[in-house]
C-alpha positions as a Python dict, from the first residue, in 0.01 Angstrom:
ca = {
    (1, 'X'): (0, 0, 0),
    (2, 'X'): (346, 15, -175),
    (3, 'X'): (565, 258, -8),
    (4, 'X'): (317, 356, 259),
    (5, 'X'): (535, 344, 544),
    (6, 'X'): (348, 175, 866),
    (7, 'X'): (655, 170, 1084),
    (8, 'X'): (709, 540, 1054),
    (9, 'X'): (356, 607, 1174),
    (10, 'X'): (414, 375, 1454),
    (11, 'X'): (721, 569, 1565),
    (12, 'X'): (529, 898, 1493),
    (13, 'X'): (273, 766, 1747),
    (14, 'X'): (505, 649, 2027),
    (15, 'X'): (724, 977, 2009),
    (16, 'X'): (383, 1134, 2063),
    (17, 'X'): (326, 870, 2324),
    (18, 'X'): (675, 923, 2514),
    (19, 'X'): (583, 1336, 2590),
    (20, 'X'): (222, 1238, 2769),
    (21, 'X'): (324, 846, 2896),
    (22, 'X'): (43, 966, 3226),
    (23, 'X'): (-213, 1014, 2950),
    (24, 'X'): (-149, 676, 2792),
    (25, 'X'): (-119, 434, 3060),
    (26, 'X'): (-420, 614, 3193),
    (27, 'X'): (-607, 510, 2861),
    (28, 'X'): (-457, 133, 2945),
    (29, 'X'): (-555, 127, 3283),
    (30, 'X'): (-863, 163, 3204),
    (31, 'X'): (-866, -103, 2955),
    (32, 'X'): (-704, -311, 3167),
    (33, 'X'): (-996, -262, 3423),
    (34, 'X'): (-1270, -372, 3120),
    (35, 'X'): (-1055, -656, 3013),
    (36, 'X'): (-1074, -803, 3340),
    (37, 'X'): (-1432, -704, 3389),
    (38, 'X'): (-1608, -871, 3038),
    (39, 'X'): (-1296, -1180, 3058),
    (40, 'X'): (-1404, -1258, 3391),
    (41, 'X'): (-1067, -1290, 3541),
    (42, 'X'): (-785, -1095, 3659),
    (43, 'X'): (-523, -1411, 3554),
    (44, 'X'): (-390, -1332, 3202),
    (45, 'X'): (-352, -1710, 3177),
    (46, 'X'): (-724, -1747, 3217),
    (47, 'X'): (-822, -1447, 2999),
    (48, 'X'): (-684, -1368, 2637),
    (49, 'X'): (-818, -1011, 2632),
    (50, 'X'): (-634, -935, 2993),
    (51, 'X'): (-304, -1068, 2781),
    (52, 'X'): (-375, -868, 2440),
    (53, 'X'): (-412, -557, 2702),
    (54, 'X'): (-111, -614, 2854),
    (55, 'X'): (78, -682, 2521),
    (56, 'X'): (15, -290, 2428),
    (57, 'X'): (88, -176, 2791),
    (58, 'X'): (449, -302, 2730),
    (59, 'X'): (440, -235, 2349),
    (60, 'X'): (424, 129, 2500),
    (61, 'X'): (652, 83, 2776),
    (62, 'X'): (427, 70, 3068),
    (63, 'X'): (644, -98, 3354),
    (64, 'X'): (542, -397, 3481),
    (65, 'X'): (524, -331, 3834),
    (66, 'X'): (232, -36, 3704),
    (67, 'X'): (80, -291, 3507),
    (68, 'X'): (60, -465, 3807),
    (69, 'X'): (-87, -217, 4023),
    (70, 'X'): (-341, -176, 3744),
    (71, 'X'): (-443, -501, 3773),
    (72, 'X'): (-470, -507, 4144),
    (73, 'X'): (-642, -190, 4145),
    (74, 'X'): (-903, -307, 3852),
    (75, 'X'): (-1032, -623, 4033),
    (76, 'X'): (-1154, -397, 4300),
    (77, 'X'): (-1279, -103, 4090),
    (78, 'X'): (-1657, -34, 4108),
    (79, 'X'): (-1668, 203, 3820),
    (80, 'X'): (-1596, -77, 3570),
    (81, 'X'): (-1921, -140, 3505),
    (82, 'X'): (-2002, 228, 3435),
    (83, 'X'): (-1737, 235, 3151),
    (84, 'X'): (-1913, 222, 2753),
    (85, 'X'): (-1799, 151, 2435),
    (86, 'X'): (-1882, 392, 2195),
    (87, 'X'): (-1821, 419, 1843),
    (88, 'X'): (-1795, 716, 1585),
    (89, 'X'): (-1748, 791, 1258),
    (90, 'X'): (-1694, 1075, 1071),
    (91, 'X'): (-1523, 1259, 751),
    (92, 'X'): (-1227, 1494, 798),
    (93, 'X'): (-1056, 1715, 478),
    (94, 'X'): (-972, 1591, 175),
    (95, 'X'): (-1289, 1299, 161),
    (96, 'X'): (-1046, 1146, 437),
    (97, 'X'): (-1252, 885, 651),
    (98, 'X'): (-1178, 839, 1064),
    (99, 'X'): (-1333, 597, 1301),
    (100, 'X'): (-1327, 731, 1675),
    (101, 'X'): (-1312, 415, 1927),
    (102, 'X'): (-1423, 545, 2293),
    (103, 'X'): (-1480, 361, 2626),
    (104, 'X'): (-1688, 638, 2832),
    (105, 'X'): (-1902, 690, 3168),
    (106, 'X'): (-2057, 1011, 3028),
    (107, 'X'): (-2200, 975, 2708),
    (108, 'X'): (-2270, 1321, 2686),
    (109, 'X'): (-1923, 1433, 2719),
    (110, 'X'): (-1802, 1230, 2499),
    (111, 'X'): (-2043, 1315, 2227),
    (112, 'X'): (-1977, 1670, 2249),
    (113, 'X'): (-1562, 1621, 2262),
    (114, 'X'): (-1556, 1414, 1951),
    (115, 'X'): (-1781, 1659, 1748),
    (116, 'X'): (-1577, 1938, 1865),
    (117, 'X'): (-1268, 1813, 1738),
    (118, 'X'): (-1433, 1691, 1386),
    (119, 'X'): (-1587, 2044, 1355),
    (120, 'X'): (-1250, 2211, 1461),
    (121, 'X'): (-1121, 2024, 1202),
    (122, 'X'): (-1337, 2115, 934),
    (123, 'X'): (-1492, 1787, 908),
    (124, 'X'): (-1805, 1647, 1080),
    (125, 'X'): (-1947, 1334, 1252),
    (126, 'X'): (-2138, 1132, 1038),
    (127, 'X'): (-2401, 840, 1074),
    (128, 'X'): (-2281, 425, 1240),
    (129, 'X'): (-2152, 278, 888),
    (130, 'X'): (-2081, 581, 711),
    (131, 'X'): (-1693, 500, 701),
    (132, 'X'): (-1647, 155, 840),
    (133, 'X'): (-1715, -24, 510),
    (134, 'X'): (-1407, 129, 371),
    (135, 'X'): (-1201, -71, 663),
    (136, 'X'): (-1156, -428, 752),
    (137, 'X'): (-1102, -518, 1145),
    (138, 'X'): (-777, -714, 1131),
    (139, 'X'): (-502, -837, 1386),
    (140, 'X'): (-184, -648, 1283),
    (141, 'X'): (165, -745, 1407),
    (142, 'X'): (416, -483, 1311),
    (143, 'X'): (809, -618, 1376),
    (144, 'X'): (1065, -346, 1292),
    (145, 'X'): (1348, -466, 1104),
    (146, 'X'): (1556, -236, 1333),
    (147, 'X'): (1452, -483, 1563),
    (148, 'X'): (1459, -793, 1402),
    (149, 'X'): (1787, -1013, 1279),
    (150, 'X'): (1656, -1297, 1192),
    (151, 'X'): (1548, -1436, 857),
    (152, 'X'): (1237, -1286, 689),
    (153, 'X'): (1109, -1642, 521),
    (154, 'X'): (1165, -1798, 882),
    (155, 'X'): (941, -1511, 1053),
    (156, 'X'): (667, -1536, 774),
    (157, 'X'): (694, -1930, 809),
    (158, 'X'): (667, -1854, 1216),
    (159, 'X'): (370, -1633, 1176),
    (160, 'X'): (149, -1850, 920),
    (161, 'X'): (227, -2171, 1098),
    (162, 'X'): (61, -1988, 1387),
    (163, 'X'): (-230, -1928, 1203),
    (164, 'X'): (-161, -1525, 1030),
    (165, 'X'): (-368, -1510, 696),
    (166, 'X'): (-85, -1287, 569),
    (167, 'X'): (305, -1196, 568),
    (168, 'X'): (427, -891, 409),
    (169, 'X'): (757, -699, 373),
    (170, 'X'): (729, -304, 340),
    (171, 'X'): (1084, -80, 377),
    (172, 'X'): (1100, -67, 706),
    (173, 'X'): (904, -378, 870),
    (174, 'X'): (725, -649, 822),
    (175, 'X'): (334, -711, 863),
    (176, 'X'): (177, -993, 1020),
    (177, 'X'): (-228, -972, 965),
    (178, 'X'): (-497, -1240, 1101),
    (179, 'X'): (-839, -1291, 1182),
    (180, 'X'): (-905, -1068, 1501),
    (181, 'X'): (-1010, -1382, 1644),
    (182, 'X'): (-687, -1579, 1600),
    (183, 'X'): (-518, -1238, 1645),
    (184, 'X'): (-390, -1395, 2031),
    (185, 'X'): (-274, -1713, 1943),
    (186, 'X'): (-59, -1561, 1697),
    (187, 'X'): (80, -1276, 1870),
    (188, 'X'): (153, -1525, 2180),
    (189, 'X'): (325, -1770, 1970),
    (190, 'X'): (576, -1534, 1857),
    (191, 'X'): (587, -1373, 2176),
    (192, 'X'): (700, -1703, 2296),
    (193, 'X'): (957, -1745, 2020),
    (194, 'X'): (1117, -1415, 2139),
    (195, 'X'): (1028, -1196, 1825),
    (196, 'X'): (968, -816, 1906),
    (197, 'X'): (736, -667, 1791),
    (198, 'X'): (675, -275, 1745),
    (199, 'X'): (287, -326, 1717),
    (200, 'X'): (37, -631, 1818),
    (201, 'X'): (-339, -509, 1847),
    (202, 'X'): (-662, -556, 1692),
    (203, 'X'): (-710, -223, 1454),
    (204, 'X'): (-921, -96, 1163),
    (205, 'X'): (-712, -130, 843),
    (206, 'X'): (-829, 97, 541),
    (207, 'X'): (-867, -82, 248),
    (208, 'X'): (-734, 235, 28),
    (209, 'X'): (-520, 570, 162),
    (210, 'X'): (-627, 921, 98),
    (211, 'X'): (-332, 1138, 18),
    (212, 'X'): (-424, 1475, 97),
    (213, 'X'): (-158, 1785, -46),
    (214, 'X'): (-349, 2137, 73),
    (215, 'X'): (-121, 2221, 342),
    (216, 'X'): (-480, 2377, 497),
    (217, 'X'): (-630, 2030, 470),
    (218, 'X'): (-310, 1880, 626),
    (219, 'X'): (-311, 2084, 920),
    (220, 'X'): (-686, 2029, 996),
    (221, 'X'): (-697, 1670, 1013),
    (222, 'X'): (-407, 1682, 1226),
    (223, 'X'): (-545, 1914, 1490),
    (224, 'X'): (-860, 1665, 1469),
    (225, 'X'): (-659, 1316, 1547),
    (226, 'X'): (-445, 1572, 1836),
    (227, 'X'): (-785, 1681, 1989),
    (228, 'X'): (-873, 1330, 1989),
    (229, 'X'): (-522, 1179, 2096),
    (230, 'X'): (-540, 1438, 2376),
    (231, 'X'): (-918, 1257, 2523),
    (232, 'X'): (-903, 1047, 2796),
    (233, 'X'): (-1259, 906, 2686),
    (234, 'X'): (-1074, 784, 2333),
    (235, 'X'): (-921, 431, 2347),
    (236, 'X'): (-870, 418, 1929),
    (237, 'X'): (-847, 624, 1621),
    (238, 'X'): (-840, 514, 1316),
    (239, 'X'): (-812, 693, 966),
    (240, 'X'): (-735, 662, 605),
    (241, 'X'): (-461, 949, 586),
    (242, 'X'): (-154, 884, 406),
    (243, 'X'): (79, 1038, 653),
}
């Protein structure tokens, strides 16, 4: 992955982010209502998936006092248990591959949103597995050097005392990955030790890019990841594009 900027498609994704912040935090809230619903409690202290949940509300600037009223407003919401995770997978231009990561209360809707924006795409909705063998579910910690003054061999030292499998230095930031299951500990420990971070979530890392140079190709996948940036029913999307 030499050269393959991840900070800049971080950035990419938060400008994005900043021009529809009611879209987003509406995404949150709602996974702030199944966090508290399958952790069992509304105290972050209590429940690491309420914390990881809140750790992306801030990492995209949701104020606390709406985190807050997310949380007070999830304990009491009967819908939780209506929401479903739903999973697809699909092809877009170019042999790229892209995961779609849903939480839904109409299956039907859902279905028929994420094959419209595959097929608008030019590319189509495959089988469960068709794609997800050519990604490995990691924790990844992204820490913008922008943001970060301190010494590199400190923060890798920092991140694999807390238990990170790996430390790595690309132009722009460095990259923290772990097993998803120590992917809290980690991200708390350097929370704790005051290091920002740009990115902290459990995602689908492709194990090779797809560089893709028909400017028709280019332009289809993109409207497919806007169509599905632009669904409320999609948490996640993952791909193997090369931006």
């Amino acid at each position: 992955m030499s050269g393959h900027s991840k900070f800049a498609n971080i950035k990419h994704k938060k400008e994005k982010n900043d021009a529809a912040k009611g879209k987003i935090f509406t995404k949150i809230g709602k996974e702030l209502v199944v966090a508290i619903k399958e952790g069992g409690s509304a105290d972050p202290a209590n429940n690491s998936r309420l914390r990881d949940v809140i750790a992306k509300a801030k990492a995209n600037n949701m104020p606390n006092d709406t985190i807050e009223r997310n949380i007070k407003k999830a304990v009491g919401d009967a819908d939780a248990s209506n929401y479903e995770h739903i999973t697809y997978e699909g092809y877009g231009p170019g042999g790229t591959a892209i995961i779609v990561e849903t939480l839904t209360d109409n299956k039907n809707r859902t279905a028929s949103n994420v094959k419209s924006a595959f097929t608008k795409g030019s590319g189509n909705v495959g089988t469960p597995g068709c794609v997800s063998f050519m990604f490995d579910r990691k924790g990844q910690i992204l820490v913008a050097k922008e943001e970060y003054e301190g010494d590199p061999d400190e923060l890798m030292m920092q991140a694999l005392d807390a238990g990170a499998e790996d430390f790595a230095e690309e132009e722009d930031s460095y990259e923290i990955i772990t097993d998803p299951d120590d992917f809290s500990g980690v991200r708390l420990a350097l929370e704790e030790a005051g290091i920002p971070m740009a990115q902290a979530e459990v995602t689908m890392i492709p194990q090779t890019w797809v560089e893709l140079s028909d400017e028709k190709d280019i332009q289809n996948i993109q409207k497919t990841l806007d169509l599905l940036d632009d669904d409320d029913d999609v948490q996640n999307v993952y791909h193997n594009w090369d931006m």
